[in-house]
C-alpha positions as CSV (number, residue, x, y, z in Angstrom):
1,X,104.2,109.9,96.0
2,X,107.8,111.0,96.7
3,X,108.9,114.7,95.0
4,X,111.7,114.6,92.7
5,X,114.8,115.5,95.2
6,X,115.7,119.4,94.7
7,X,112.5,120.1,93.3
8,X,109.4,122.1,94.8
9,X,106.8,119.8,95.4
10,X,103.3,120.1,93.2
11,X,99.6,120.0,94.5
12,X,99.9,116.6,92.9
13,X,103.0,115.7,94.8
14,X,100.7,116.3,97.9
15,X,98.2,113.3,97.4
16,X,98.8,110.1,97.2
17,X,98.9,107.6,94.0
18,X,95.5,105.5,94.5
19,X,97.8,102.4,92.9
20,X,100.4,103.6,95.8
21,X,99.2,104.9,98.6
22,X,100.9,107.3,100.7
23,X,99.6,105.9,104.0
24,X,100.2,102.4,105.1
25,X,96.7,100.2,105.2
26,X,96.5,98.6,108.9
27,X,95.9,95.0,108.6
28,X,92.7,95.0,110.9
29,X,91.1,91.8,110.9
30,X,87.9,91.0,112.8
31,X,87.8,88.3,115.0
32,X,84.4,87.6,116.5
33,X,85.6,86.7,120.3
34,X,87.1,90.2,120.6
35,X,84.9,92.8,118.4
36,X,81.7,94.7,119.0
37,X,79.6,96.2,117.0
38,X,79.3,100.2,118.2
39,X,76.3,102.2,116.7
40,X,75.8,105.7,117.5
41,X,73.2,108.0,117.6
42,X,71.2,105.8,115.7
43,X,67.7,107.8,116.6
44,X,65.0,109.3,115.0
45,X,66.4,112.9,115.1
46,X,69.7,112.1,112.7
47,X,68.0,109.5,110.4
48,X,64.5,110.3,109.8
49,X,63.0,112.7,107.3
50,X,61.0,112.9,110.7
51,X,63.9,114.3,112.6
52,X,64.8,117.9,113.6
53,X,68.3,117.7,111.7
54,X,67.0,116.0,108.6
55,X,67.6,119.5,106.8
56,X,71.4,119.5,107.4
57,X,71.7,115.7,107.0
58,X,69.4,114.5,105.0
59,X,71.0,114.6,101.5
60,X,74.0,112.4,102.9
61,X,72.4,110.2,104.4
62,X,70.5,109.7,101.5
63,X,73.5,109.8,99.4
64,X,75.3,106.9,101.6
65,X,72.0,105.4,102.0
66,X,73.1,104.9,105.7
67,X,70.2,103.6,107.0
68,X,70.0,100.4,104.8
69,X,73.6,100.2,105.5
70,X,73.3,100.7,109.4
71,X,70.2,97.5,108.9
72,X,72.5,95.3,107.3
73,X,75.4,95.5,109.9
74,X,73.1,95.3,113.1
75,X,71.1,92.1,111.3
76,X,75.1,90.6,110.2
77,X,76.3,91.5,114.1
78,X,73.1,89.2,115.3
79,X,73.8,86.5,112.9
80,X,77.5,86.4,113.9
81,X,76.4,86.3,117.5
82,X,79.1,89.4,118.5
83,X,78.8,91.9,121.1
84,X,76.2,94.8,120.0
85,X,76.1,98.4,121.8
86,X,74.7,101.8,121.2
87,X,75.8,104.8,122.2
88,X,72.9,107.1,122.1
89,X,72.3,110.9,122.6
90,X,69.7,112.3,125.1
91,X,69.4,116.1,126.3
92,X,67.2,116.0,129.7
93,X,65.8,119.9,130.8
94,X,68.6,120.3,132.9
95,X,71.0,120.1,130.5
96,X,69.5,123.3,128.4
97,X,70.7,125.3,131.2
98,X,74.6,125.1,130.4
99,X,75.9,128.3,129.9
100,X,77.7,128.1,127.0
101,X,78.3,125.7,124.0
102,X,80.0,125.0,120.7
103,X,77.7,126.1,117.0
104,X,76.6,122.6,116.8
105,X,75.7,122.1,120.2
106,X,73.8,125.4,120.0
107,X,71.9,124.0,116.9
108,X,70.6,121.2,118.8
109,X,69.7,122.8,121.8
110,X,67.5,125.4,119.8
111,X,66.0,122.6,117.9
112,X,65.4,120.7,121.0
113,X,67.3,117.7,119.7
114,X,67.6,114.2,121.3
115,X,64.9,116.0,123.5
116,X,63.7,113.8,126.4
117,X,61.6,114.5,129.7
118,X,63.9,113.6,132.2
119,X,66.8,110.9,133.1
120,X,64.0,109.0,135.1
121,X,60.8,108.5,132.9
122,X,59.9,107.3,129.6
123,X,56.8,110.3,129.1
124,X,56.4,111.0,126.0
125,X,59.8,109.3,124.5
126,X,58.4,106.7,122.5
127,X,58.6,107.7,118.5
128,X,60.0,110.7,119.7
129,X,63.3,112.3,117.9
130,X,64.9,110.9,120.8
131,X,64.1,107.5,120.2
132,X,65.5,105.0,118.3
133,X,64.7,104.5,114.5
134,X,62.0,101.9,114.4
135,X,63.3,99.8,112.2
136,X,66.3,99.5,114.5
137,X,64.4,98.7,117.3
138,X,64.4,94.7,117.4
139,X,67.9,94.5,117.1
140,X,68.2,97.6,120.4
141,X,65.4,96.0,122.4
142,X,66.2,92.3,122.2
143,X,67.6,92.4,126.0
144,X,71.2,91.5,124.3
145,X,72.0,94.8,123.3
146,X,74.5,97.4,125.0
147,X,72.3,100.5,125.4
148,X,75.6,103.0,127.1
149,X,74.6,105.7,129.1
150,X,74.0,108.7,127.2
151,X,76.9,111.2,125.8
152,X,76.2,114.7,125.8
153,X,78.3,116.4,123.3
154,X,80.1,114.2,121.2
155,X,82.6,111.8,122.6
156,X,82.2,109.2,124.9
157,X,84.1,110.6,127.9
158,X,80.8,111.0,129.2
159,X,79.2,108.2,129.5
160,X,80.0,104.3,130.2
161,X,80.8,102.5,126.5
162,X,84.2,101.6,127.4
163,X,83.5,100.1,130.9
164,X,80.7,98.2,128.8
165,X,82.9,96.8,126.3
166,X,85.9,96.2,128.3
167,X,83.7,94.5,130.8
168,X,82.8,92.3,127.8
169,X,86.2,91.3,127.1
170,X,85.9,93.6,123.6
171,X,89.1,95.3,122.2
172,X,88.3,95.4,118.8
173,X,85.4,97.5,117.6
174,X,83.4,98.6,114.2
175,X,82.0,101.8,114.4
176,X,79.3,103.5,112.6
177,X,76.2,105.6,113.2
178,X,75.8,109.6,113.3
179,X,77.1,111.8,112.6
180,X,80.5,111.3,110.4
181,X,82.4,114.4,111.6
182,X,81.2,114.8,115.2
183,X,80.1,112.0,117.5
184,X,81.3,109.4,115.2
185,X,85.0,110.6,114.9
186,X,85.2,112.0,118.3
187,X,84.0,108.2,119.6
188,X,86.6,107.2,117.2
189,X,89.4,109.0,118.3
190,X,88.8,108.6,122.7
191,X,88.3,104.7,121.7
192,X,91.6,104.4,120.1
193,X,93.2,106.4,123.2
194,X,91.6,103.9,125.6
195,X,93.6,100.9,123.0
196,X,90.7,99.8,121.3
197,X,91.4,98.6,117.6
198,X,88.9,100.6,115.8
199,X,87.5,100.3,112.2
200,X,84.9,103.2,111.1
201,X,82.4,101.6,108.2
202,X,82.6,104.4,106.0
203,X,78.7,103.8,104.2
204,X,77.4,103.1,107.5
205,X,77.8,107.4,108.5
206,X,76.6,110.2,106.6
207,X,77.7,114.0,107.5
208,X,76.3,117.7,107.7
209,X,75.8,119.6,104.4
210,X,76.3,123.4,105.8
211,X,77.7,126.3,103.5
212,X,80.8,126.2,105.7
213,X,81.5,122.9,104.4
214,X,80.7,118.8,103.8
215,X,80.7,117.5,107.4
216,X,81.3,114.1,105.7
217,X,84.1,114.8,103.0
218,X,86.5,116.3,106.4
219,X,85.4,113.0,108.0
220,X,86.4,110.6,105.6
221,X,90.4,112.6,105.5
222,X,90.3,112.1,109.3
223,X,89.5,108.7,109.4
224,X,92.0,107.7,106.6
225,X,94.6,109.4,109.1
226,X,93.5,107.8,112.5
227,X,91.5,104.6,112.0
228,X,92.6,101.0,112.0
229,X,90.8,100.5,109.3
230,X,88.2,102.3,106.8
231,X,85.7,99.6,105.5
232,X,82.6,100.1,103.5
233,X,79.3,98.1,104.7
234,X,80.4,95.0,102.2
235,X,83.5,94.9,103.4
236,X,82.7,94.5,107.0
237,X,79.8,92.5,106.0
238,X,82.2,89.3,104.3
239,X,84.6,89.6,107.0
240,X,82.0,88.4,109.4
241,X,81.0,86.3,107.5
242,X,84.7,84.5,106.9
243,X,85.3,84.7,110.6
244,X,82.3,82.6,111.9
């Protein structure tokens, strides 16, 4: 919405018309020879009541009931026969040795978070926080499955998505998992700088609730901004289903 010329704009001049959106809507279409299905963090930790941070994300991820959501697009991946890859999140013991650290990396170092016993042996990972939600498991473990090397803080500089996917012949990708604000929009944002076409399903996330603010709600602004495109779990759920 365009202020009247020579006149201070209003907080309402600020947002856009719902009917007239401010911000052009990319025209992101899947096709299933070039897209992958990329799932972060999905792990007992983030979206278990089980999980160390289940205090600080429960309520949105009940809210967004993300975990019914995340079900539905690994089962409609499988059925459309696309590329599949997590990109999970493992602390080993060396890692709680760095010297310093952002608030929310702190937090899940103190918590023990994504907690596993080295880079070299299962011991003691299996239904741990670390591992990955149970009901996610036969869509993971099926031996089709991307498992990426893990990241450590929140992007995937760190570990080997993109070789994965381009190695696949992917440029087109439709991300989801945990958490909205932190791994999920920093994958977002160093996918789109290596050219991928990148649409985040917005049902498919969920965010921190802290008193300095919704982790979700500063995600959702982001993504509007950046994304190709912003779908919700139905959305990305009948384009597969056109495209096949």
């Amino acid at each position: 919405m365009n202020p009247v010329p020579g006149r201070t704009a209003s907080i309402s001049d600020r947002y856009a018309d719902p009917l007239d959106p401010a911000l052009p809507r990319p025209a992101m279409k899947i096709r299933l020879d070039r897209v992958a299905l990329v799932v972060i963090d999905p792990q007992i930790d983030f979206l278990s009541p089980e999980g160390v941070s289940w205090p600080v994300f429960g309520r949105s991820i009940t809210e967004l009931d993300t975990v019914k959501h995340l079900g539905q697009l690994f089962a409609a991946a499988k059925q459309a026969d696309i590329t599949v890859a997590v990109s999970p999140h493992y602390y080993y013991p060396c890692d709680h040795a760095w010297q310093f650290g952002g608030p929310l990396e702190q937090v899940m170092h103190n918590i023990r978070m994504f907690d596993r016993a080295g880079p070299l042996t299962l011991e003691g990972f299996e239904n741990s926080g670390a591992d990955f939600l149970p009901a996610f498991k036969p869509y993971i473990l099926d031996g089709r499955t991307i498992i990426a090397s893990p990241h450590k803080i929140y992007g995937p500089e760190s570990n080997d998505l993109a070789l994965q996917l381009r190695k696949r012949g992917v440029s087109q990708i439709i991300l989801a998992g945990m958490a909205a604000n932190l791994c999920v929009e920093s994958h977002l944002r160093e996918l789109l700088e290596q050219g991928f076409e990148v649409g985040v399903v917005r049902d498919a996330t969920a965010g921190p609730s802290v008193p300095e603010g919704d982790g979700y709600l500063a995600a959702l602004i982001n993504f509007r901004f950046i994304a190709n495109a912003l779908w919700t779990t139905e959305e990305v759920l009948a384009q597969l289903q056109q495209a096949r």
